[in-house]
N, C-alpha and C positions, 0 to 999 in steps of 0.2 A: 580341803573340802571341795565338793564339787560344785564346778558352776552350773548355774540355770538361771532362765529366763519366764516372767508371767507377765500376759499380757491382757489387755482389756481393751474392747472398744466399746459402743452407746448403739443403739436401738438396731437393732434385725430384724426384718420381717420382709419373707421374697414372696408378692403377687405379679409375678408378670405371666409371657405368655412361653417364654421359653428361661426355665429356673436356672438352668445349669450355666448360664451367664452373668447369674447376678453376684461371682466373685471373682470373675476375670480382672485383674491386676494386684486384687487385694488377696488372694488364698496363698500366693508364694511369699507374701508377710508371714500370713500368720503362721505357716508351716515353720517357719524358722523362728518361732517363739514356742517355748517348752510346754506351755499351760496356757494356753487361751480361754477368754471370757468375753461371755457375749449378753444384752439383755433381748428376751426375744417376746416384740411387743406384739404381740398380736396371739391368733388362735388359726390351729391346721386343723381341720375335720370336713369330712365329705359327708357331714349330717350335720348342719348349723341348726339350733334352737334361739334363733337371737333374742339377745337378754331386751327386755323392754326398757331397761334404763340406757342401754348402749347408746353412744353418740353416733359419731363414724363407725361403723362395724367393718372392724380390721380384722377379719376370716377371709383365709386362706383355703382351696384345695390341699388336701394332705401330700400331695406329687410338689407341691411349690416348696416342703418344707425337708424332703429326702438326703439333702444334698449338704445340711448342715455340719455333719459330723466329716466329709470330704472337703469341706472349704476350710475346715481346722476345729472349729467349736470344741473343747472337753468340757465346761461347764458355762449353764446358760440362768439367766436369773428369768422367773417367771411370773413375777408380784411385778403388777405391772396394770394401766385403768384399761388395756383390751385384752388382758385374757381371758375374759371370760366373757366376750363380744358373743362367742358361737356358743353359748350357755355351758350350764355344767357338764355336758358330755363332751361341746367341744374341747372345754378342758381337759379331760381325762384323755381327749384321743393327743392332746401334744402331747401332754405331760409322756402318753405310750410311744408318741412318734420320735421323742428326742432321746427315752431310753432306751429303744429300738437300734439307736446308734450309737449308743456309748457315752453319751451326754448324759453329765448328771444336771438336775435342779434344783432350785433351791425357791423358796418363796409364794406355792401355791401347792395346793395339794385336795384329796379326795372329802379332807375333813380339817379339824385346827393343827389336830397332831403333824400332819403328813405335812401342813401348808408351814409352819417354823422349826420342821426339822431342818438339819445342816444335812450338808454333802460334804464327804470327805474324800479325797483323790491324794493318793500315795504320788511324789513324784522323788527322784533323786532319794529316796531314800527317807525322806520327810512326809508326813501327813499335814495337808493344807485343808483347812474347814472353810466351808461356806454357808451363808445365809442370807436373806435377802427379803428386802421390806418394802411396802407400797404404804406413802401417806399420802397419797393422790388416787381415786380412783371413785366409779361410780357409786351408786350407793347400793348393797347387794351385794357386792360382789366378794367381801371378806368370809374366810374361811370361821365356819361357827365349830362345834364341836360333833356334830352330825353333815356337816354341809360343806361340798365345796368350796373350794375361792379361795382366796389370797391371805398373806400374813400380812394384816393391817396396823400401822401403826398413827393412830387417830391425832391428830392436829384443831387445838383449838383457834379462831382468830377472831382475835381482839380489836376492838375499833374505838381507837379516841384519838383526844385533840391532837390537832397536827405539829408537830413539834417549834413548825416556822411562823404558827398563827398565837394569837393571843387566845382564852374562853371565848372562840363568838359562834354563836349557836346557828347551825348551815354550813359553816363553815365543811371543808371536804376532811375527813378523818385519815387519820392515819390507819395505817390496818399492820399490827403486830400480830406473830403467830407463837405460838406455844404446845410444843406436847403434852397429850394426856398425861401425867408422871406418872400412872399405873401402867401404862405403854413402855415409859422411859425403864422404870424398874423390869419389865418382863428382858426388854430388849437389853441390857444390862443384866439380866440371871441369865440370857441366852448365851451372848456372847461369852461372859464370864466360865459358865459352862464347858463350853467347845473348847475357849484357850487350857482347860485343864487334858483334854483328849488330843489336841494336833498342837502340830509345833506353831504354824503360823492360820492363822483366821484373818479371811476376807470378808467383808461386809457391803451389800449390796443397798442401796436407798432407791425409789421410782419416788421422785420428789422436786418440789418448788414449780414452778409460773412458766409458761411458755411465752416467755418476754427476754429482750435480749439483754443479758449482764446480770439482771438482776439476779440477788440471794434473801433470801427471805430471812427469816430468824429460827425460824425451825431446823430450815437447815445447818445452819451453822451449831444449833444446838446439839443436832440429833449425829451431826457428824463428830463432832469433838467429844461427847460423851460416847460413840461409838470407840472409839481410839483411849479414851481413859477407858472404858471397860473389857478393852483386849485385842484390838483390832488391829492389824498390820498395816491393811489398806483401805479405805473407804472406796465406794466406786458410785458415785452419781449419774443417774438418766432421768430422761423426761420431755426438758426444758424443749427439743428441738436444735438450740443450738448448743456450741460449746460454752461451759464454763471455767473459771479459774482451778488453782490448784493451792493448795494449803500443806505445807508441811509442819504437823503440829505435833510436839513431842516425837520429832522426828521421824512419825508416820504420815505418809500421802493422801492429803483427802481432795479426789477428783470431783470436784463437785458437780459438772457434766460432759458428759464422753457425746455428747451431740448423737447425731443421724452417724451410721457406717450405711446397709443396705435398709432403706424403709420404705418399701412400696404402697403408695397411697392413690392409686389408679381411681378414675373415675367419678371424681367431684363433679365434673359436668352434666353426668348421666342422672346422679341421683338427687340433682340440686336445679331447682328448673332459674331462669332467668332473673328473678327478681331476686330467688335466695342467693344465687353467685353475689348477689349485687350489694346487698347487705352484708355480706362475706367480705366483699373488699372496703365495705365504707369501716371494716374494723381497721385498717390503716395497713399500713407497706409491710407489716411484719405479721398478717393475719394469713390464716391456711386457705388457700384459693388457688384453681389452676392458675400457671405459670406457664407463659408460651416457651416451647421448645422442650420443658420437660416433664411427659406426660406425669410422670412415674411418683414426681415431689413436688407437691403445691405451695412450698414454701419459699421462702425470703432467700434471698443469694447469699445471706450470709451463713443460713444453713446448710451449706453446702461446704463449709468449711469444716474438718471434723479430723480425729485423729487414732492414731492405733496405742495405746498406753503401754510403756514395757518397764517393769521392776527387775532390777539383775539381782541376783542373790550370790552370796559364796556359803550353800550350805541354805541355816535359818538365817544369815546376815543378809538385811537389803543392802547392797553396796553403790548402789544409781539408780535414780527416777527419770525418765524422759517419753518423749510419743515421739515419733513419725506422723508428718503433717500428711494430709491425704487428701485432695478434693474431688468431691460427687462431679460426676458428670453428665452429661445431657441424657446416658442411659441408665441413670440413679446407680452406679458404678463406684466406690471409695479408691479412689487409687493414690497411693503410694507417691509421693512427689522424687525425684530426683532432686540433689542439692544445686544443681547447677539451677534449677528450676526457680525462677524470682514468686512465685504463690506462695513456695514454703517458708521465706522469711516473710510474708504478707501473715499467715496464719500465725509463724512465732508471735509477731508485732501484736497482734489482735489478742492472744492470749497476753502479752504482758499488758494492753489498753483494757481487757474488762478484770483482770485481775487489780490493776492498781484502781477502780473505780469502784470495786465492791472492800478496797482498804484491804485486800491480803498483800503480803508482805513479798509473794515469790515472783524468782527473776529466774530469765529463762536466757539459756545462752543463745547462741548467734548460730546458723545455721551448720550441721558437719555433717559426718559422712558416717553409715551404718550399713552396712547390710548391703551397698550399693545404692542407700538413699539418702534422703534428709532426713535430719535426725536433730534434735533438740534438748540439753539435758535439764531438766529442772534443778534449781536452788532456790535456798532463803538468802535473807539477809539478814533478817530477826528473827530467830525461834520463839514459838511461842511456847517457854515450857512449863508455863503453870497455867495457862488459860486465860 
């Protein structure tokens, strides 16, 4: 059977002032992986209608967005809380811009239909299905059955007493989350669905807290029920930074692929002095410029991120690992070399927030891939009943 390689990283989105740089070290990774994945946060149109719920409006010139299917991209997730930052036209014009390149997506679209259909991509001889879900995102912005927007998959949270307190009323609550289970069954008749038409199915989430380590309950739900109802891989974004890995019933759930290139220019401009200022009293891990690098207003530890690779023989996963990578001061993801001490810094870091959210995976010790550093994921316990 023949071999191949699929690969994944966490958030894309190029605003700078010259594009064609923003995959220098990191596109001779990705060329050297069969099937690459990418989530691309934000919206490319040179006619923004910004959505009035948007926060940060992550709109792009359509020139910033050209270069994606040349830095590697084959398929891109699009459920995501800034697609639809430059309104419903600026969505239509990615959704045109990415398949303009040969990039398929998956997770938003012109109406409901178009926003959970799958993407299918022939590789090796195999059909791999994609799809992909946003349980984070403004309000508006889900795909209705006339309307653009996104494939939403809705999150209830629950607030009671704190597990460490006794009944005392003030007390600070716990906050549990839970999916809609009419969401849980759709996304379960989807996935189920596709696993009948392609050999293997990917499953995309834009999901959980932009907080560091943490995993919420949704997630972990929406991931393991993703995987009982047909899932190969699970693939997590959102958070900002990296999260752990979960091998359950012997499928990979990344729970976050962190930042790869995500340009966030201009906090200064649009934020006058006082707002910066209430911006940093959210504490060391809140989104605020950062001296030295304009491009990522975030925490130094978001800068730690990685390129995910599944090897297959055929339909068989046969290894799970990434290539550690760190941003650099030109919002750049590059590739570590093994000789390089960051890349056992970034192993370490994934084995310290995975054993603090209780997943079970161990991650070996730094080798050599590609001419890089390379890291393979293991368990120690399977979880094969849940």
């Amino acid at each position: 059977m023949a071999q191949w390689t699929f690969g994944a990283v966490g958030d894309v989105f190029v605003n700078r002032e010259n594009s064609k740089d923003a995959f220098v070290g990191s596109s001779g990774l990705l060329h050297q992986i069969d099937l690459v994945f990418g989530n691309c946060e934000g919206a490319y149109t040179d006619k923004p209608h910004f959505a009035p719920s948007a926060g940060w409006r992550v709109v792009a010139p359509t020139s910033n967005g050209i270069d994606l299917a040349k830095a590697g991209f084959d398929v891109m997730a699009v459920a995501n809380n800034h697609i639809v930052d430059g309104g419903h036209e600026g969505l239509i014009d990615t959704l045109n811009l990415l398949k303009s390149q040969g990039i398929k997506t998956v997770g938003a679209g012109a109406n409901l239909s178009e926003a959970i259909a799958p993407a299918i991509v022939e590789q090796n001889g195999l059909k791999i299905g994609f799809l992909g879900f946003a349980s984070h995102y403004p309000r508006g912005y889900e795909a209705r059955r006339t309307v653009p927007g996104l494939a939403a998959l809705r999150v209830h949270s629950v607030y009671c007493n704190s597990p460490t307190t006794f009944n005392e009323p003030g007390a600070v609550p716990a906050v549990r989350t839970f999916p809609y289970p009419e969401d849980v069954e759709l996304l379960k008749f989807l996935i189920g669905d596709l696993r009948n038409k392609v050999d293997l199915v990917v499953v995309s989430h834009h999901w959980g807290l932009c907080k560091p380590v943490e995993l919420t309950d949704y997630e972990r739900i929406l991931g393991r029920v993703s995987v009982e109802a047909g899932a190969d891989i699970v693939l997590g974004h959102h958070h900002h930074f990296l999260r752990g890995v979960e091998i359950y019933r012997g499928k990979p759930i990344f729970y976050g692929l962190g930042h790869f290139v995500f340009d966030l220019p201009g906090l200064e401009v649009i934020h006058d002095e006082k707002e910066l200022e209430h911006l940093k009293r959210r504490g060391e891990y809140g989104i605020y410029p950062r001296e030295g690098y304009p491009l990522s207003p975030f925490h130094a530890d978001a800068r730690m991120t990685m390129a995910v690779v599944c090897d297959f023989e055929g339909k068989r996963m046969t290894s799970v690992g990434f290539f550690p990578c760190q941003i650099n001061q030109e919002n750049q993801a590059m590739p570590l070399k093994k000789g390089d001490a960051r890349a056992q810094v970034i192993v370490d870091y994934m084995s310290k927030i995975s054993t603090e959210t209780g997943l079970q995976t161990l991650y070996d010790p730094v080798s050599e891939r590609f001419g890089l550093a390379y890291s393979r994921v293991r368990i120690s316990a399977p979880h094969e009943k849940g």
